[in-house]
VOZAZA-272506 format. One line per field, with one value per residue (C-alpha): residue number from 1; residue in one letter; x, y, z. Coordinates in Angstrom, 1 decimal, decimal comma, always signed. Each point is the difference from the previous one (the first is absolute). Example, Ala and Ser with C-alpha at 12.3 -4.5 7.8 and 13.67 -1.06 7.14 Angstrom:
// residues 2
num: c(1	2)
residuo: c(a	s)
X: c(+12,3	+1,4)
Y: c(-4,5	+3,4)
Z: c(+7,8	-0,7)
// end
This chain:
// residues 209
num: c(1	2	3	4	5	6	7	8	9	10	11	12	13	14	15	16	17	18	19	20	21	22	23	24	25	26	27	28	29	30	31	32	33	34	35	36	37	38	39	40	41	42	43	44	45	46	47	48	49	50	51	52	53	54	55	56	57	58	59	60	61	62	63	64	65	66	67	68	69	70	71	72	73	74	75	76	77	78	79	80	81	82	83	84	85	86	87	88	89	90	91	92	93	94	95	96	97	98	99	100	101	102	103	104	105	106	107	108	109	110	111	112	113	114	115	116	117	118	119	120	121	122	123	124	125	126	127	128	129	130	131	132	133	134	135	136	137	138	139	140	141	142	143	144	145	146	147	148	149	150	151	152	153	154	155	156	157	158	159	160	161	162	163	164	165	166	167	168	169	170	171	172	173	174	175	176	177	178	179	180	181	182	183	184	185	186	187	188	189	190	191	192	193	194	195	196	197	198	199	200	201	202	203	204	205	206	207	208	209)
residuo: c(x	x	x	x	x	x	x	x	x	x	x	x	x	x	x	x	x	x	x	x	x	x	x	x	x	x	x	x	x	x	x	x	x	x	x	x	x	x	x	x	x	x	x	x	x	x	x	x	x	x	x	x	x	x	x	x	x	x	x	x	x	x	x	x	x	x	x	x	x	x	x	x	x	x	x	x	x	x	x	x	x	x	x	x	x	x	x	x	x	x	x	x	x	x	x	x	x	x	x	x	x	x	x	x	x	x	x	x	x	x	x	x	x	x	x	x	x	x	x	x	x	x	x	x	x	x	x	x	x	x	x	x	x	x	x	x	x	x	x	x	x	x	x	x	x	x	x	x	x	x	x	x	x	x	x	x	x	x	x	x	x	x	x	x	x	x	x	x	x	x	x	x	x	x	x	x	x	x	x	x	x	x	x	x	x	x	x	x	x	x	x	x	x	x	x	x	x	x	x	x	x	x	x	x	x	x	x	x	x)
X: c(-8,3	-1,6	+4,0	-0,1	-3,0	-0,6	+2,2	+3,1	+0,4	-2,1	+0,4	-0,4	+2,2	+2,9	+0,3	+0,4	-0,7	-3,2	+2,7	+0,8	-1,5	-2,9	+1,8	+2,1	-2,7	-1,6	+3,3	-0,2	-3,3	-0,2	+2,3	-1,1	+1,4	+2,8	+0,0	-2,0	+1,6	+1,0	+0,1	+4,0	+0,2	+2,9	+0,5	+2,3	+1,4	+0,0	+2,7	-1,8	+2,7	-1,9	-0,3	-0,1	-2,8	+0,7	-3,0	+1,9	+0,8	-2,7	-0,2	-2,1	-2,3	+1,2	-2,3	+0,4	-1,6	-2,3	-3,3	+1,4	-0,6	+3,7	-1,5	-2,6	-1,8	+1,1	+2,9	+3,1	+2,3	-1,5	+2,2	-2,1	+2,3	+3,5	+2,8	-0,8	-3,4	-1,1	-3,1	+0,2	-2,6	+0,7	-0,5	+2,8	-0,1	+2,4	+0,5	+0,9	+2,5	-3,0	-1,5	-2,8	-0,4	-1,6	-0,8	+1,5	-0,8	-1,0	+3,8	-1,4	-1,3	+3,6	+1,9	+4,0	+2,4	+3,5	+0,2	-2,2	-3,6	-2,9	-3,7	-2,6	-2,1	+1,7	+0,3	-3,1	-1,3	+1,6	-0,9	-3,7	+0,7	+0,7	-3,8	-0,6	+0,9	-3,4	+2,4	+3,2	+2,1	+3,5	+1,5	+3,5	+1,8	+2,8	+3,1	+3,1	+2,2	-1,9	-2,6	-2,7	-1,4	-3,4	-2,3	-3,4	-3,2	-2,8	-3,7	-0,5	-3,0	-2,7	+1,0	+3,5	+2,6	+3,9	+3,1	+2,9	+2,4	-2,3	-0,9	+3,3	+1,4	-2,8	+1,8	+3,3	+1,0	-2,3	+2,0	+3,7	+0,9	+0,4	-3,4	-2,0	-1,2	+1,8	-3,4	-3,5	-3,3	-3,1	-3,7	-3,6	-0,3	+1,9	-0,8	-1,5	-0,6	-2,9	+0,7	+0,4	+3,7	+2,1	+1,4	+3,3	+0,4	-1,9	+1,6	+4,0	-1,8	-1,5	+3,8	+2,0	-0,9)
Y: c(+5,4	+2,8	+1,0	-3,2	+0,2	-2,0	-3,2	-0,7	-3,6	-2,8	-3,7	-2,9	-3,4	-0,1	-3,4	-2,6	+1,1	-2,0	-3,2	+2,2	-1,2	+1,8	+1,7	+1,5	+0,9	+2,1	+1,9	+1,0	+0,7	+1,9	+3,0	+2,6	-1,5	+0,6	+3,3	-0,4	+0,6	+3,7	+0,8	+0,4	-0,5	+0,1	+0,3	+2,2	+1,2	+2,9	+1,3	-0,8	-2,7	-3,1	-2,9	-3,5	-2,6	-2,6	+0,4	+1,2	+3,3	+2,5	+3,6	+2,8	-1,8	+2,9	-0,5	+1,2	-0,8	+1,7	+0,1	+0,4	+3,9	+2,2	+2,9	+1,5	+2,9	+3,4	-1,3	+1,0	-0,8	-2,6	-3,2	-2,7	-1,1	-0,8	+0,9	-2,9	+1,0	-3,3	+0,9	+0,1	-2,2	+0,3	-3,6	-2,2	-3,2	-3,3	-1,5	-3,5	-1,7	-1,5	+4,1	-0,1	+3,0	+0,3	+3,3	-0,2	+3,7	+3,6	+2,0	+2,4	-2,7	-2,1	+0,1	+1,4	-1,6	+0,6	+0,0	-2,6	-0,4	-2,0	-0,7	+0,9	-2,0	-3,7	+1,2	+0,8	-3,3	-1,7	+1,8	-0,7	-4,1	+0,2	-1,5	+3,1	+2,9	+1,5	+2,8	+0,9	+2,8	+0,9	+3,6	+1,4	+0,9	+3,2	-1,6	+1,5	-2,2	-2,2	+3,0	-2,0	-3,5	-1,2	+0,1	-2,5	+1,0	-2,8	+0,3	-3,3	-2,4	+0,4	-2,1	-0,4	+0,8	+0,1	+2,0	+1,8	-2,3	-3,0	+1,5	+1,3	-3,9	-1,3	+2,0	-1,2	-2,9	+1,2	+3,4	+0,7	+1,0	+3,8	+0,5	-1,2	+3,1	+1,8	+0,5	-0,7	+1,8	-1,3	+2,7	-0,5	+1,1	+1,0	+3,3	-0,9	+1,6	+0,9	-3,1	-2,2	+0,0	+0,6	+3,3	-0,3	+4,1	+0,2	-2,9	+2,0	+3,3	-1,9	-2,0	+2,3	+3,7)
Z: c(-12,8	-1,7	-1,7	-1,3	-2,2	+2,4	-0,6	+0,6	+1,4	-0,5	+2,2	-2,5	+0,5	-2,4	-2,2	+2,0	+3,4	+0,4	+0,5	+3,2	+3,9	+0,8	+3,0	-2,7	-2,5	+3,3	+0,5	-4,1	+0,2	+3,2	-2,0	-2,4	-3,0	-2,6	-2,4	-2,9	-3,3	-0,4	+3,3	+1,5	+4,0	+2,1	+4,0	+1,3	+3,6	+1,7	-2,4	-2,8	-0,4	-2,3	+2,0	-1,0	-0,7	+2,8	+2,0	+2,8	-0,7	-0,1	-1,3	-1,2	-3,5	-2,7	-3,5	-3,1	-3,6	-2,7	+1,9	+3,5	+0,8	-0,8	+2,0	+2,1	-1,7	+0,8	+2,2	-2,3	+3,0	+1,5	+1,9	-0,9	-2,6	+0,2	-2,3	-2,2	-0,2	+2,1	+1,5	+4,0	+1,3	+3,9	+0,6	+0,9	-1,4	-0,6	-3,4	+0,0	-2,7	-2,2	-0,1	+2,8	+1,6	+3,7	+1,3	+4,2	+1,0	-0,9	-0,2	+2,7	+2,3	-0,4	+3,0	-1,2	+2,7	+0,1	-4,1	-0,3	+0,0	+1,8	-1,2	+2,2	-1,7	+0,3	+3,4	+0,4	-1,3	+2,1	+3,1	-1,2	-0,1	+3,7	+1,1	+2,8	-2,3	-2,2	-1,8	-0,6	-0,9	+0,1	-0,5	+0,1	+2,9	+0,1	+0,7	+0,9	-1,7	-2,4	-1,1	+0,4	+2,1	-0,1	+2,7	-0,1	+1,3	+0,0	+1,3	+2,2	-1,1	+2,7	+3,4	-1,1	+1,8	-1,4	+0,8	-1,9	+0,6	-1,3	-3,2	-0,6	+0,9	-2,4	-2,9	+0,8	-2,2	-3,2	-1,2	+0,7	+3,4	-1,1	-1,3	+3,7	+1,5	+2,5	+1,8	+0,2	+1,1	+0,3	-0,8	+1,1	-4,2	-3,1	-2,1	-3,0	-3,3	-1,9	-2,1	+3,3	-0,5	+3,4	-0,4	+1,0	-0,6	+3,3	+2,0	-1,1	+1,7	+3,0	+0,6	-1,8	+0,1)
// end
């Protein structure tokens, strides 16, 4: 990131880890990497409670050191920092015990479901494994009770055909029962961006309003 000077991680086996299977080594290698020296990173909640490095629990990345930026110019009162002057990155992110950190979602794309939250990325993912489905994208649903629940939309590869039930069934099994969608739409097309990223700002106003 540009407030980080720009590093703050960096993915590099620890000693000993080459002794690992390969399977493993992908997994390792696959995430952003551990905090270089100088840098502090922690994950917290939507409380700002810290959260622990299991590789379960996930929560907002939060940076601090002497090169990460401690302010924006000419925002006196800005939020980007929290009380312990850890930078707020907006990505969410699990650490795991040995200090790899792997980014799972943007904080404003996360879907926050009854306290706790769901990452429209893994989700995502895994929509896009399903061999009919050319893109993905899950967004956040209101909820009356549990604020929020996902909803998928997928763009079907040419000459496929697949329903709601079977991609929501092909999910089942490979994230806890909570996180499957409560629904699921398919579009001729998905908004993009000018960088070819879906907008998903355009998919909440077309499903959410």
């Amino acid at each position: 990131m540009t407030e980080t000077s720009p590093l703050g991680a960096f993915n590099t086996l620890k000693p000993g880890m080459e002794k690992l299977p390969e399977a493993r080594l992908d997994e390792i290698r696959a995430k952003q990497g551990r905090p270089i020296y100088g840098v502090e990173m922690r994950i917290v909640d939507a409380t700002g409670a810290e959260m622990p490095w299991d590789g379960d629990a996930f929560g907002e990345i939060r940076i601090r050191g002497n090169w990460i930026a401690s302010a924006y110019f000419g925002a006196d009162d800005s939020a980007s920092h929290d009380e312990d002057e850890y930078f707020r990155t907006g990505d969410i992110a699990t650490i795991d015990p040995d200090a790899y950190m792997q980014i799972t979602d943007r904080a404003k794309d996360v879907i926050k479901s009854g306290g706790e939250w769901i990452s429209s990325i893994e989700l995502e993912n895994l929509a896009m494994g399903h061999p009919a489905v050319a893109e993905a994208a899950v967004i956040g649903m209101p909820h009356p009770k549990w604020t929020e629940r996902p909803l998928l939309v997928a763009v079907l590869k040419e000459g496929a055909t697949l329903t709601r039930d079977e991609i929501l069934a092909y999910l089942e099994g490979k994230v806890a029962k909570w996180w499957i969608p409560d629904d699921a739409v398919f579009v001729d097309a998905m908004p993009h961006t000018a960088t070819g990223k879906i907008s998903k700002k355009d998919l909440r106003e077309q499903f959410v309003g």
